[in-house]
C-alpha positions in Angstrom: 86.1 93.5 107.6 89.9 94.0 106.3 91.5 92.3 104.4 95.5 91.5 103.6 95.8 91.6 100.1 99.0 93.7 98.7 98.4 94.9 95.4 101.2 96.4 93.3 104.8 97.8 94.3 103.5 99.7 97.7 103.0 97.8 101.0 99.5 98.1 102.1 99.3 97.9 105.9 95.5 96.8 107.0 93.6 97.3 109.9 92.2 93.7 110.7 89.9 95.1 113.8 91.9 92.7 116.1 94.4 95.0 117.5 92.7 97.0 120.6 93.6 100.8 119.8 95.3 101.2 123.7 98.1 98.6 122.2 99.1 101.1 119.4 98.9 104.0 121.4 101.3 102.5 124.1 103.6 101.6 121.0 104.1 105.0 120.1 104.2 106.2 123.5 107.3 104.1 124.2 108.7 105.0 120.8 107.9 108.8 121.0 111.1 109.4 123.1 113.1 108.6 120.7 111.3 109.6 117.9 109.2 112.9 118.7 105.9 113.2 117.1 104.1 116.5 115.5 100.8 117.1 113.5 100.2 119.3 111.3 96.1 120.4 110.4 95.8 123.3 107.9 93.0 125.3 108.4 90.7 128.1 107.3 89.1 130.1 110.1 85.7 129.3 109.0 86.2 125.5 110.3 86.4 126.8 114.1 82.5 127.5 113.6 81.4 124.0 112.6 81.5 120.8 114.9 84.4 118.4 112.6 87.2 120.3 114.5 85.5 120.9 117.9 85.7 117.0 117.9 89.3 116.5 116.6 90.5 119.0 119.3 88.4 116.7 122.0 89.9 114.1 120.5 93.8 115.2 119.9 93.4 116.3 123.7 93.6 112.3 125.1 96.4 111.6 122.5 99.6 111.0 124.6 102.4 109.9 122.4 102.7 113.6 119.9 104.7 116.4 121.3 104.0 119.0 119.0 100.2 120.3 116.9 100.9 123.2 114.2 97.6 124.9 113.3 98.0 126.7 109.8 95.3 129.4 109.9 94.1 130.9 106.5 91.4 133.6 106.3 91.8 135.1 109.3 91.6 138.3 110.8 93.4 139.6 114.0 90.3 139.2 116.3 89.8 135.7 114.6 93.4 134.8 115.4 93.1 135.8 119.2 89.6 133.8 118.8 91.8 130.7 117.1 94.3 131.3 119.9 91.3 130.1 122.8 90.1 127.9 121.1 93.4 125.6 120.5 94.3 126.4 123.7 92.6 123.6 125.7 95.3 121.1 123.6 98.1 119.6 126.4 100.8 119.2 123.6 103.1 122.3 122.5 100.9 123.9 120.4 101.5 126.2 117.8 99.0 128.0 115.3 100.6 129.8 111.7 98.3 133.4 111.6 99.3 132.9 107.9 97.1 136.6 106.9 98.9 138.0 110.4 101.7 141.2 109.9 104.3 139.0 111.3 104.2 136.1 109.0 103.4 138.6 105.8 106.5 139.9 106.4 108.3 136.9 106.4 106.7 136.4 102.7 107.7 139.4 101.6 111.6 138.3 102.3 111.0 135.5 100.7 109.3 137.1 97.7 112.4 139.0 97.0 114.3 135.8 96.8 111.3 134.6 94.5 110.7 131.3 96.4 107.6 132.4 97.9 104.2 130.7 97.1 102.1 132.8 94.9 98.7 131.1 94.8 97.2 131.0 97.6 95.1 127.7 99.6 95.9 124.6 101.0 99.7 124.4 99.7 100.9 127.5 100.7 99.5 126.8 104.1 101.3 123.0 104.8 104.5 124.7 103.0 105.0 127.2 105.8 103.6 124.6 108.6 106.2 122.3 107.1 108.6 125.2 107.7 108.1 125.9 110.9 108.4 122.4 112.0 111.8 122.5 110.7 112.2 125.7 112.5 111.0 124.4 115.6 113.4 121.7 115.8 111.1 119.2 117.3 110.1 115.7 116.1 111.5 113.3 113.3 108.0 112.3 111.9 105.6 114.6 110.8 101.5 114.0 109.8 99.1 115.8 108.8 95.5 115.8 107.8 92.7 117.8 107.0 90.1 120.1 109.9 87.1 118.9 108.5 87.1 115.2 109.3 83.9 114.7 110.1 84.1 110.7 111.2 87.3 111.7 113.2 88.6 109.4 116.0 92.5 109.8 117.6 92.7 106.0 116.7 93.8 107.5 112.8 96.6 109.4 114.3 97.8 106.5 115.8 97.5 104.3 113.1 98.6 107.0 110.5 101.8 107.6 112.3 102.9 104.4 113.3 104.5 102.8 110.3 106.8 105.3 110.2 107.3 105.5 114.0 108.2 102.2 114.4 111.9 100.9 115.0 112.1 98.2 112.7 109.6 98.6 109.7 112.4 101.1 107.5 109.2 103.2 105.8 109.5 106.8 105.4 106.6 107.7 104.0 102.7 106.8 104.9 99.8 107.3 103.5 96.3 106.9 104.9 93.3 105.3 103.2 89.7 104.6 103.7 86.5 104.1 102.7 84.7 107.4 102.1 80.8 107.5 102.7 78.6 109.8 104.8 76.6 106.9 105.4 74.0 107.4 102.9 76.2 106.8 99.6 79.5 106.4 98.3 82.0 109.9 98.0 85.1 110.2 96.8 83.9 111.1 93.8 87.2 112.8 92.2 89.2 109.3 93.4 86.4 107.1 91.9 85.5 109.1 88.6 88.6 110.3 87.6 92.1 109.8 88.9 91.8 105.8 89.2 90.1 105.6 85.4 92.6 108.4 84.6 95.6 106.3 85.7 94.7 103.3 83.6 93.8 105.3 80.4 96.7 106.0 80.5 98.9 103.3 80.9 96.5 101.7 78.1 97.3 104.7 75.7 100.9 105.6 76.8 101.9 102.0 77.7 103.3 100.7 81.2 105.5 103.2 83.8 106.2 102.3 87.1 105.1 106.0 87.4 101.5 104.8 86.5 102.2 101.4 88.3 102.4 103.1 91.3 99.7 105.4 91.8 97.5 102.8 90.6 98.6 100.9 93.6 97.2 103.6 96.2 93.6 103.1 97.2 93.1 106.7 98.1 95.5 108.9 96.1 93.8 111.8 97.2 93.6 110.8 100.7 94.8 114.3 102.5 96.6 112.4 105.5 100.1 111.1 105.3 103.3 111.0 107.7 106.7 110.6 106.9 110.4 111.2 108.3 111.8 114.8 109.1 114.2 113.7 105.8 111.9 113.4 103.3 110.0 117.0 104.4 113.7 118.5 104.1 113.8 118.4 99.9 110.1 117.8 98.9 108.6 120.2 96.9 104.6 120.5 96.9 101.9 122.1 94.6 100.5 125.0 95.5 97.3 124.1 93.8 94.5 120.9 93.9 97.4 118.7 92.8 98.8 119.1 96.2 98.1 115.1 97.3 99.4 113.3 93.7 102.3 116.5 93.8 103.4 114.6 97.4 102.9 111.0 95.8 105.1 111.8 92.9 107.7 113.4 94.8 108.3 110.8 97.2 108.1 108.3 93.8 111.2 110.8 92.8 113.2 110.1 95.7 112.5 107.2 97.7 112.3 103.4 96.7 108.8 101.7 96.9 110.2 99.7 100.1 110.2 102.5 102.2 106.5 104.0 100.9 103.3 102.1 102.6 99.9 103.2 102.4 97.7 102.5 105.8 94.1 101.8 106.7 92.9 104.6 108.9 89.1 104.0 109.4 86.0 101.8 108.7 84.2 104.8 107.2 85.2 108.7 106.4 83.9 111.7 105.3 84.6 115.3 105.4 83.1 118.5 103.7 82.1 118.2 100.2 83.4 120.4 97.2 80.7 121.6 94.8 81.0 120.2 91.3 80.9 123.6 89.3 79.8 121.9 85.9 80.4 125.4 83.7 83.2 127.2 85.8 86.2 125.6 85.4 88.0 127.6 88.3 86.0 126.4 91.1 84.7 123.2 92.7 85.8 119.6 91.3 86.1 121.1 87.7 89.0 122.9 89.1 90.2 120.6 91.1 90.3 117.4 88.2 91.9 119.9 86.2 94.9 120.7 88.3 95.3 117.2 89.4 95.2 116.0 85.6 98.1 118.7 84.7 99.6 117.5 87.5 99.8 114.1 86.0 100.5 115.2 82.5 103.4 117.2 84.3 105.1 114.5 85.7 104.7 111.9 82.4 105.9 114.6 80.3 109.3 114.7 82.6 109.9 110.7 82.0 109.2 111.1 78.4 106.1 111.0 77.5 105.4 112.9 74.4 101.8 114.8 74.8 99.9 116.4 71.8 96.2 117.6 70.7 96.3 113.9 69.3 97.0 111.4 72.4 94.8 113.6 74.9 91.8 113.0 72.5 92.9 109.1 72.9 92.9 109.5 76.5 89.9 111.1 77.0 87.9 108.3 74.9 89.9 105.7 76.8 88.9 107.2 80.2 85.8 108.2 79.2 84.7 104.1 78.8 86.6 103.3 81.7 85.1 105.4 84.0 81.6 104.5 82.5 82.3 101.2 83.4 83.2 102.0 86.8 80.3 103.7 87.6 78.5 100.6 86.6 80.5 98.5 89.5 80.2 101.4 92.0 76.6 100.8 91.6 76.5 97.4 92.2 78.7 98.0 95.5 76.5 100.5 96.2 73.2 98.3 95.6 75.0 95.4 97.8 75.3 97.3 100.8 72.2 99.6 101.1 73.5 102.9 100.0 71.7 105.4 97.6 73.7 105.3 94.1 72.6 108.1 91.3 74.2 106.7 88.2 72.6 109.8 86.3 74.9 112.0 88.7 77.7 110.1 88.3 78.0 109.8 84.8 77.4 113.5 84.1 80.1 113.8 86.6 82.5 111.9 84.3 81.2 114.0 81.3 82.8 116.7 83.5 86.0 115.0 84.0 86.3 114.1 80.4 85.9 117.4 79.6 89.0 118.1 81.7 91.4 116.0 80.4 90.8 118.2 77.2 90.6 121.6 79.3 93.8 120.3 81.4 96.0 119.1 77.9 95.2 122.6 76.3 97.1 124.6 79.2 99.6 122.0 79.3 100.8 122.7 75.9 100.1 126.4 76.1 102.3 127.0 79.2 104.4 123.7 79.2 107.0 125.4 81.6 104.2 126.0 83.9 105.2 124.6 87.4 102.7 124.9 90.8 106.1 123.5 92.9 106.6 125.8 96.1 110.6 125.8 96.7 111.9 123.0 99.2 113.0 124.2 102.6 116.2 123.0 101.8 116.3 125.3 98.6 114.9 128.3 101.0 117.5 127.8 103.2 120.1 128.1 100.8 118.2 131.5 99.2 117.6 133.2 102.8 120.3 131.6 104.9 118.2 132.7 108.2 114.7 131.4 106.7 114.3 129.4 110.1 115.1 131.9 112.6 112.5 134.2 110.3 109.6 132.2 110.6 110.1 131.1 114.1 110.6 134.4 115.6 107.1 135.5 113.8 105.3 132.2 114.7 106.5 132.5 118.4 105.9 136.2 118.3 102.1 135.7 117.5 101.6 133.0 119.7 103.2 134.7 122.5 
């Protein structure tokens, strides 16, 4: 059952299951007029084969109110594309799919390589950075979502309510950002959310003292949630991570920029889940151990640029702070998990914060080795000024695929 409580600077928007689902969609129906609608869903080709996006294409098909779907596609080859191409196709909006490995596109890169504001790591940044591009290309819509192909709990009712506080006439937000609950039924996930970034957040406010920085992403349920929406002026001059710190790189940006007042966070489902990373306990470029690590230097980043003075010192201090934090939130997860029927592994979990305390370590030491370091991919309004025809580039080659 939901609940209304509002915890900390962001507005927290609640499903209370009394609203029948048709009511929202008419909403934004009426509203999308005025203020077009498009999706974004990065993608690797290797989704296509599973069932998660076979349903979210079923289920995108009934939804009425969004005008335009942009399909980045990583990882794929030219009789992949065409095979990407069919299966989109059956989608009624103006569809669109990025062939991000295609000629066409590569070319486009190359331009912008010689301007050097080109990605250069490759994944899920690079892929929303030119979708975000060619939605400002494309000219259509004022709000733009996004969220992930592998939702395996998917229902159109998300879209709807992800997109609607920022649709609406009267509510002023600019930003959204979805939460949930994520289980696959059996036990409780999120495990890099749970064991790390929320224990991470409050060691640090207890060892570098209050921030509204740290207020703030404490205030998010599911900082790590990978579905948002927000106004066609905030996509114009955000920068974003090319690496795992892609979701606290968005949080932090819009932190830079916008106000609390017009940032929400919104309940999108009852239950959620999606495919699973690997933990990688003794390779720290792959699985969780790489992810924690880039999110962590992603919040070291952004403390060090308000202030914060970081040394060998205060990370050791952090890491013992987080590391009985999290301990102690393992403990409570257990007793939630206990409550409600679900399998709980404590052994699991705390070796899993072993891991993560590692990384704080791992994550301070190439912070102060390449403190300069920066993951941001260029705004499109900084692209623009670079290659004054950046637009007209990477439409022409998206249309030119797709034709």
């Amino acid at each position: 059952m939901g609940d209304f409580f509002q915890n900390g600077p962001i507005t927290t928007l609640h499903d209370l299951r009394l609203r029948p689902y048709d009511e929202l969609e008419a909403d934004l129906t009426s509203w999308s007029e005025q203020r077009p609608m498009s999706l974004i869903i990065p993608s690797l080709y290797s989704e296509l084969q599973g069932d998660a996006l076979r349903h979210i294409v079923n289920e995108l098909s009934q939804v009425p109110f969004l005008d335009q779907i942009i399909i980045g596609l990583d990882q794929a080859d030219a009789d992949q594309f065409a095979e990407a191409k069919e299966f989109f196709s059956k989608l009624p909006q103006h569809t669109r799919i990025l062939w991000n490995d295609g000629p066409a596109l590569r070319r486009v890169d190359e331009i912008f390589a010689d301007a050097n504001i080109t990605p250069i790591e490759p994944g899920k940044g690079r892929n929303v950075w030119f979708c975000i591009g060619y939605y400002l290309a494309s000219g259509r819509g004022q709000v733009v979502g996004l969220h992930d192909a592998d939702i395996v709990t998917y229902d159109r009712s998300m879209v709807a309510r992800l997109f609607y506080p920022v649709v609406h006439p009267t509510f002023g937000y600019s930003f959204a950002k979805g939460y949930y609950f994520r289980t696959d039924g059996e036990r409780i996930n999120g495990r890099v959310a749970r064991l790390l970034v929320t224990p991470l957040i409050r060691a640090l406010r207890q060892c570098l003292g209050e921030s509204d920085y740290l207020d703030y992403l404490d205030a998010f349920r599911y900082p790590l949630a990978g579905e948002f929406a927000m106004h066609i002026n905030v996509v114009r001059n955000i920068r974003i991570p090319s690496d795992w710190g892609l979701e606290v790189g968005v949080l932090s940006e819009v932190q830079r920029r916008y106000t609390t007042q017009r940032i929400c966070q919104v309940d999108l489902a009852d239950a959620y889940d999606h495919k699973h990373q690997r933990v990688s306990f003794d390779d720290p470029t792959d699985g969780l151990h790489k992810m924690s690590r880039d999110i962590t230097k992603a919040l070291y980043r952004k403390l060090a640029i308000g202030g914060a003075v970081l040394s060998p010192e205060i990370f050791r201090t952090i890491k013992a702070s987080y590391y009985r934090i999290a301990l102690d939130m393992v403990e409570r997860y257990g007793h939630v998990a206990a409550m409600n029927g679900l399998e709980f592994d404590s052994h699991s979990e705390e070796r899993l914060v072993e891991v993560f305390a590692q990384t704080i370590m791992e994550a301070g030491d190439d912070y102060l080795s390449h403190p300069m370091e920066s993951p941001f991919i260029a705004s499109w309004a900084r692209v623009q000024s670079a290659v004054p025809d950046a637009f007209h580039l990477i439409h022409e080659a998206v249309e030119a695929d797709n034709a």
